[in-house]
Structures are given as C-alpha cells and as structure tokens.
C-alpha positions in Angstrom: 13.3 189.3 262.0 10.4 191.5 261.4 11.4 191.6 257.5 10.8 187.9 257.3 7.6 188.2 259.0 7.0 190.9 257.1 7.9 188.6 253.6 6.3 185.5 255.0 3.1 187.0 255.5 3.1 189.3 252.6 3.7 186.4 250.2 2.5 183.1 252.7 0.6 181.1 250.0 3.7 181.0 247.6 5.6 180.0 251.0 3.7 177.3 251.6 3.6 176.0 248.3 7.3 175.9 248.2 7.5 174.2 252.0 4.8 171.9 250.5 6.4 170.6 247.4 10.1 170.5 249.5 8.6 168.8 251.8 6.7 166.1 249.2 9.7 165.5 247.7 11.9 164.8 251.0 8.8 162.5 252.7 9.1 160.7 249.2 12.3 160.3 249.3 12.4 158.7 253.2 9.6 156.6 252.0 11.8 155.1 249.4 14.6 154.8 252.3 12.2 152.9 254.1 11.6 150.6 251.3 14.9 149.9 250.1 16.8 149.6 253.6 15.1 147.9 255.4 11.7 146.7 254.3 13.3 144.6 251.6 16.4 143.7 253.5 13.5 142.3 256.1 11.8 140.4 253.6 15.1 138.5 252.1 15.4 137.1 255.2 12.2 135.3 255.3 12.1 131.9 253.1 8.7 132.7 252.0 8.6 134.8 248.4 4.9 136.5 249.1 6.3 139.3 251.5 9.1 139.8 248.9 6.4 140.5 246.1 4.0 142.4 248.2 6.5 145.0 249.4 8.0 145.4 245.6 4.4 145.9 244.5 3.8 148.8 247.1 6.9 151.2 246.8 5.7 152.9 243.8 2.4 152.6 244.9 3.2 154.5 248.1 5.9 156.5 246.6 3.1 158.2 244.1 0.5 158.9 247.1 3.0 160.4 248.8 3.8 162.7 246.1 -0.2 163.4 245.2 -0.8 164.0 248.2 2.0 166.4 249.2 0.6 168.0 246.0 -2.7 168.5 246.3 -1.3 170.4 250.1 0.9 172.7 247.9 -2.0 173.2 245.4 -4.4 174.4 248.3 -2.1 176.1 249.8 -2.1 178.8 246.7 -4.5 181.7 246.8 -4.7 182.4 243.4 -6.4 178.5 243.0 -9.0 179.4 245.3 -11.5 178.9 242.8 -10.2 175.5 241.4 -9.5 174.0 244.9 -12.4 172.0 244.5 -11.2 170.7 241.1 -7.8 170.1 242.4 -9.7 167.9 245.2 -11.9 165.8 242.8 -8.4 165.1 240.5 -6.8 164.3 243.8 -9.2 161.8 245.1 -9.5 159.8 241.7 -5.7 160.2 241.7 -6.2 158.3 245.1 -8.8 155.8 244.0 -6.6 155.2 240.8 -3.6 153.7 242.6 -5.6 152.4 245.3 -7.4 150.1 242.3 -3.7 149.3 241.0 -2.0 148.1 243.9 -5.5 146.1 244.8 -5.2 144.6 241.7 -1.6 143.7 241.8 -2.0 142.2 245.3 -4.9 139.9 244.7 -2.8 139.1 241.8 0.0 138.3 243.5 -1.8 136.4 246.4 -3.5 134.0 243.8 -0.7 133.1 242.3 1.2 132.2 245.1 -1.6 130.3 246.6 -1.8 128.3 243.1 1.7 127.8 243.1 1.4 126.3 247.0 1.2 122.5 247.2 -2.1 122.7 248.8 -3.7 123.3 245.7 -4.6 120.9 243.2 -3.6 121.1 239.6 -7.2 120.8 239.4 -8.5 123.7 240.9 -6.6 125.8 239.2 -8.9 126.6 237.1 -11.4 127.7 239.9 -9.0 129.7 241.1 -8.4 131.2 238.0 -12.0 132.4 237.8 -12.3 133.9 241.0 -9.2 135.9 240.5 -11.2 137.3 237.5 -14.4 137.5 239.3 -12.3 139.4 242.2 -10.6 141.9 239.9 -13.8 143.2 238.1 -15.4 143.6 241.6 -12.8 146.0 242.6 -12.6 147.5 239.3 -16.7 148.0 240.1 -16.1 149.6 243.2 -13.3 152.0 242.0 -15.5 153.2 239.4 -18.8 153.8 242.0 -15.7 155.8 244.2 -15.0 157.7 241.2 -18.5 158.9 240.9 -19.0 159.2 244.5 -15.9 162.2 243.7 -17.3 163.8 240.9 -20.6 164.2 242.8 -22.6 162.0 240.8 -25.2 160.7 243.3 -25.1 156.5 243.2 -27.9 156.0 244.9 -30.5 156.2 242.1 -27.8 153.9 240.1 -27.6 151.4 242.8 -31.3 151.3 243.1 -32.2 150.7 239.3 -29.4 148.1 239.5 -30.8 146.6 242.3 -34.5 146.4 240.7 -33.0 145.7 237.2 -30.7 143.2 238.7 -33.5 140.6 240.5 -35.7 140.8 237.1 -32.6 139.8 234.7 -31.4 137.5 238.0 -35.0 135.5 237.9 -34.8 135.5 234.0 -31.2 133.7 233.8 -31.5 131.8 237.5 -31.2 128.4 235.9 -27.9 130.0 233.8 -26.7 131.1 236.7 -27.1 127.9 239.0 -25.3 126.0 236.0 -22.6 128.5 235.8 -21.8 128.5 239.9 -22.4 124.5 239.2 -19.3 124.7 237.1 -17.5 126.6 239.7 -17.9 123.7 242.3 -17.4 121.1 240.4 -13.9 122.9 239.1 -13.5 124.0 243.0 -14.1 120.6 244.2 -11.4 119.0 242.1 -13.3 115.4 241.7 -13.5 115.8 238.1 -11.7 116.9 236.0 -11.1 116.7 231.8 -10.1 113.4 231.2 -11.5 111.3 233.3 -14.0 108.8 232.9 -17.1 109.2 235.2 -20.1 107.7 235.7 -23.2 109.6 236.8 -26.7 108.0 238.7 -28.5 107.9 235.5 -25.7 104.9 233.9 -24.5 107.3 231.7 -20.5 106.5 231.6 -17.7 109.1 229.4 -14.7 111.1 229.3 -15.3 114.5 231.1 -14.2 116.5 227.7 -14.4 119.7 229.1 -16.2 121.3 232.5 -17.6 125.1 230.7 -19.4 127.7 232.0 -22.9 126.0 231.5 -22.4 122.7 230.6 -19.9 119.5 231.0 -19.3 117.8 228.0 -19.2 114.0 228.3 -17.5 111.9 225.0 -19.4 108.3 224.8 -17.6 105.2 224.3 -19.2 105.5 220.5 -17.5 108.7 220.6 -20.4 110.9 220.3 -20.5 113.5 223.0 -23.5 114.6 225.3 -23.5 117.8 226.7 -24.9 118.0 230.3 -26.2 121.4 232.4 -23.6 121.6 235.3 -26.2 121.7 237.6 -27.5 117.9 236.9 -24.0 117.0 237.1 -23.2 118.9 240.7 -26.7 116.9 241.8 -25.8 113.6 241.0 -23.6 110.9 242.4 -20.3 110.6 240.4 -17.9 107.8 240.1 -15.0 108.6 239.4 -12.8 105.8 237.5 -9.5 107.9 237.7 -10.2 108.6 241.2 -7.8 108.1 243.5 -5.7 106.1 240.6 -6.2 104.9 237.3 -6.0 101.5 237.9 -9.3 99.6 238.2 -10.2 96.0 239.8 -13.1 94.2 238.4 -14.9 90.9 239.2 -15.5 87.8 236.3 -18.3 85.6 237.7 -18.0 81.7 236.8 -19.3 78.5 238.2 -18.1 74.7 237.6 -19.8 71.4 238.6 -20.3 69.7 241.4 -18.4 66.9 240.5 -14.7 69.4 239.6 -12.0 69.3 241.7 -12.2 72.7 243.4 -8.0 72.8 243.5 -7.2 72.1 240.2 -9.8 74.3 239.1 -8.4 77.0 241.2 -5.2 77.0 240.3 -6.3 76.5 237.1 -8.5 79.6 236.9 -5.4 81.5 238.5 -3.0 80.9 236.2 -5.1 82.2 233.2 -5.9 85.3 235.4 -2.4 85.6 235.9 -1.6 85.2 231.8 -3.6 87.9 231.5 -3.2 90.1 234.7 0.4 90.4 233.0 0.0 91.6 229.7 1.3 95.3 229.3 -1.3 96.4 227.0 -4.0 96.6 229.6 -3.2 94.7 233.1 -1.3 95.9 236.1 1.6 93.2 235.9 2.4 93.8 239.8 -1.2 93.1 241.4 -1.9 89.3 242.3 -5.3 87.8 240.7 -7.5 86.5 244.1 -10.1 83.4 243.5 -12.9 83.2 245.8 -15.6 80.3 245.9 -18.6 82.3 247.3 -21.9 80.2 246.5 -23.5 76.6 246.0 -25.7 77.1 243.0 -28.2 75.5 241.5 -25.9 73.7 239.0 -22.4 74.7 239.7 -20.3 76.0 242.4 -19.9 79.3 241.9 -16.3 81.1 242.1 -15.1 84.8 241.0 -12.0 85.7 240.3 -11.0 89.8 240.9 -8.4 91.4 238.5 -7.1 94.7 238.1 -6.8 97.4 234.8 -4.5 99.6 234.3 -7.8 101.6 233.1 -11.2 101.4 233.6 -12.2 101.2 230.0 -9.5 98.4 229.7 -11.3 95.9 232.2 -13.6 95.2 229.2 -11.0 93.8 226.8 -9.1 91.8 230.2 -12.7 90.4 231.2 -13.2 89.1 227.1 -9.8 87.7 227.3 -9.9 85.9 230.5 -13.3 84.2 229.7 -12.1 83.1 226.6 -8.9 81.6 227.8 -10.4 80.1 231.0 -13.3 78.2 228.5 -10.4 76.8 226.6 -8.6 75.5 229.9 -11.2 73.9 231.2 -11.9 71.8 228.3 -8.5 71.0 228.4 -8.7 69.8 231.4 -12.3 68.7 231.1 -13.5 70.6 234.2 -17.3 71.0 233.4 -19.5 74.5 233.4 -23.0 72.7 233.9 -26.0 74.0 232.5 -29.0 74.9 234.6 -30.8 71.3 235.1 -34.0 70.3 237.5 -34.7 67.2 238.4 -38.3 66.0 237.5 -40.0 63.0 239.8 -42.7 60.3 238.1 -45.2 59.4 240.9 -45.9 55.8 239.9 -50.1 57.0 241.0 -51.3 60.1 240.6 -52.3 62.2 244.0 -55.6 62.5 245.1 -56.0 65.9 245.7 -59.1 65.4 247.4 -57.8 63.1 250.3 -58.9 64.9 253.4 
C-alpha cells in the first residue's frame, strides 16, 4: 500500500491525466447512452417532430463538450504544461463558444422551420420569417465572436464604445433606409400584401404588388409601367386589397329609366342581361345571383343599380362595358326609355313687379 502511495504521488500529474482522459471517455460514452436509450425512445413517442430534431441536433453537440471538457481537466492536470495552462484555457473556452454557436445555430434553425411548416403561418410570411432567421443567426454569430475576444483577452469595451458612437452617426445618416427596410419587414410580417395582388393605396394609385424588397414595393400599372414606392409610404397608407379575403370582386352599374317604364319589366329585364353576363367564364362568377335595387327618384328617371360580381377585380371593368352595352340594346328593344336631364320652364303671361311692397 505504501508503494502505491509512494508511485501515486511520485508520478500524480501523469495519474491524473490518465484518470482524466478514462474518465472523458467513459462520461462520453454514458452521455451517448442517455441519448440513444432513452432520450430518443422519449421523443418517438410524442406526435410532435420538433423534440425529435432538437435532441438529434444536441448529441454531438454534448458528446464534444464532454470530451473538451474532460480534456482540458487532463491537460491541467499535467505539470510539465504548467506554463501553457493558460493557452490550453483560451483553446478550451473558444472550443466551448464554438459548439455553443453551432448548436444555437442549428436550433434556431430547426425552430423556424418547424414554425414555418405549422399551419399558423401564412404562406405569406414566410418570407418575414425567413429574414429574421437571418437576422437571428448573424446576431449570434456577433456575439460568439465578442465571446471569443472576451477569451483571448482582447478588451471589448473600447470596441463596443466606438461602435456605439460610430453606430448612431451612420444610424442618423441611413434612418430613412432603415425605416423603409423595417417597413418591408411589416408589411411581409403582416401578410396583407403580398406579390400578386392588386392594391390600391390612399393616393388612387391601383397595381400589381410586383415585388415587396428591402427598400421599396414595386407596383406594375394597368399600362404596365411599374412605379416603385419607399416601403415606408406604403406601411403609412390605407391599402385595399382586391385579393383580400378572395379574388372575386362585386361591383355596382348605376342606371336610371323614366318615369313613365314599367319598373317590373324593366327589372327583370335588367336581370336577365346581368345574369347573361354574370355567367360568362371568361370573367364572371357563374354561381353568384345578380341583385337589382331601385334606390332614388331623380330628376329625370328613376334610378336603379344593379350589383355583380368578378372573378377578378381587374375583370369588373370588361363585365361593367358588357352589361351597359347589352342592357342599352334591351331596352330599345323593349322601348323602356333612359330620359335625358329636362327642366320645366314656366311663361308668366305679365311680368312680376319686383317692386310690389
């Protein structure tokens, strides 16, 4: 017994580091147990795929630190690296900050794809959430590189503090930049608009949304030119949205007809033309009914609209030229009258005296 205490202390660094590096590799090893029988055999029983991914992502992850770690103890543990312990501690911690920037990565990875793949997320967004994913990995990879200075011993403060002073003068040069660029984030968060539909802003200006980009949403005219607008102006401003919450579109055609028309015959006149035309494939919606509505009496006629629907916005246009053109020739089939805007003019057989008191 006193020869072992005799060896252990005569050569206890080279002890250690052997008890160290046995002892790495067994932890290691039990780690991996863990993982594989019962950590995974826990998350196959779940429905839900993210706890599956998550733990598959962190065995190696947790399998290495182990192992760096159980290193680093066997490392130290040697006299004759008395000088380099130091150095072994710096490789160590960036050893630590590297897989700690892996497996961050992999899990916001992992986490924003499985909420884009979720059904409470809009096709839409995707995009959004495609940015912030971006935005979210450089910020870590920003703050795993300011860790791995902190470890050399490079002093940040001075850094963070000529960022900080550099950062507001370039952040009050490109402010309007930046407001259109988060403008293009909400507007792709928000999920109203998206390429493809046809909007209309407060200003009357009507297009196709061509594309939402990082400082501008490009608009294509019904000339087909396209107008480029600062995201900002378009986050500000009250949208309509013609695909919104369906592409289908009713619209309203105005007419009037004299007082002396039969109001029935010129209803179910006027209703069977909308009805012509509500059916055609090219641009009506077959299943929605036409409605007539008498609404005013008017100076000359009394007034009636008639409400039909598009399959598309930009389609009511050609439906509304159709219908009036049909529902002219109807009527002077049927010679129902649209009267023209008359007055009445009275002859006094004397002239007033407009100074009669």
């Amino acid at each position: 017994m006193d020869l072992i205490y005799s060896l252990y202390f005569q050569y206890e660094s080279i002890i250690d580091f052997i008890f160290f590096l046995a002892a790495t590799f067994i932890v290691a090893h039990f780690v991996t147990f863990i993982f594989t029988k019962i950590l995974f055999r826990l998350a196959a029983k779940t429905k839900n795929e993210l706890d599956d991914a998550l733990v598959e992502t962190a065995q190696k992850p947790v399998y290495w630190g182990v192992v760096l770690g159980g290193f680093y103890l066997a490392l130290t543990s040697l006299e004759i690296l008395a000088d380099y312990h130091a150095i072994v501690k710096i490789v160590t911690q960036i050893g630590f900050i590297l897989i700690l920037i892996i497996v961050t990565i992999k899990f916001s990875t992992i986490l924003f794809e499985f909420t884009t793949k979720t059904k409470k997320i809009k096709k839409k967004q995707a995009g959004f959430i495609l940015t912030i994913r971006k935005i979210t990995n450089a910020l870590i990879y920003f703050l795993g590189l300011i860790f791995i200075l902190q470890a050399v011993g490079i002093s940040i403060s001075p850094l963070v503090a000529s960022l900080g002073i550099g950062g507001l003068a370039v952040g009050l040069a490109i402010q309007p930049t930046l407001s259109n660029y988060f403008s293009g984030l909400y507007l792709s968060a928000d999920g109203f608009v998206q390429p493809g539909d046809y909007i209309e802003i407060d200003t009357g200006l009507k297009g196709y949304i061509v594309a939402v980009e990082w400082r501008n949403t490009t608009i294509r005219l019904w000339n087909n030119n396209l107008v480029k607008i600062p995201n900002s102006k378009i986050a500000d401003s009250n949208i309509t949205n013609y695909n919104e919450p369906q592409n289908k579109s009713s619209f309203i055609v105005y007419c009037g007809v004299s007082y002396g028309s039969d109001l029935k015959k010129v209803e179910k006149l006027a209703l069977d033309v909308a009805e012509k035309t509500q059916s055609k494939k090219k641009h009506g919606v077959p299943d929605f009914t036409p409605v007539l509505r008498y609404y005013e009496f008017g100076d000359s006629n009394i007034n009636f609209k008639v409400i039909l629907q598009a399959d598309k916005y930009v389609n009511h246009y050609l439906m509304k030229h159709e219908f009036i053109r049909e529902l002219k020739v109807a009527f002077d089939k049927a010679n129902i009258t649209i009267a023209f805007p008359t007055h009445s003019i009275e002859f006094l057989e004397s002239p007033l005296n407009v100074n009669t008191k």
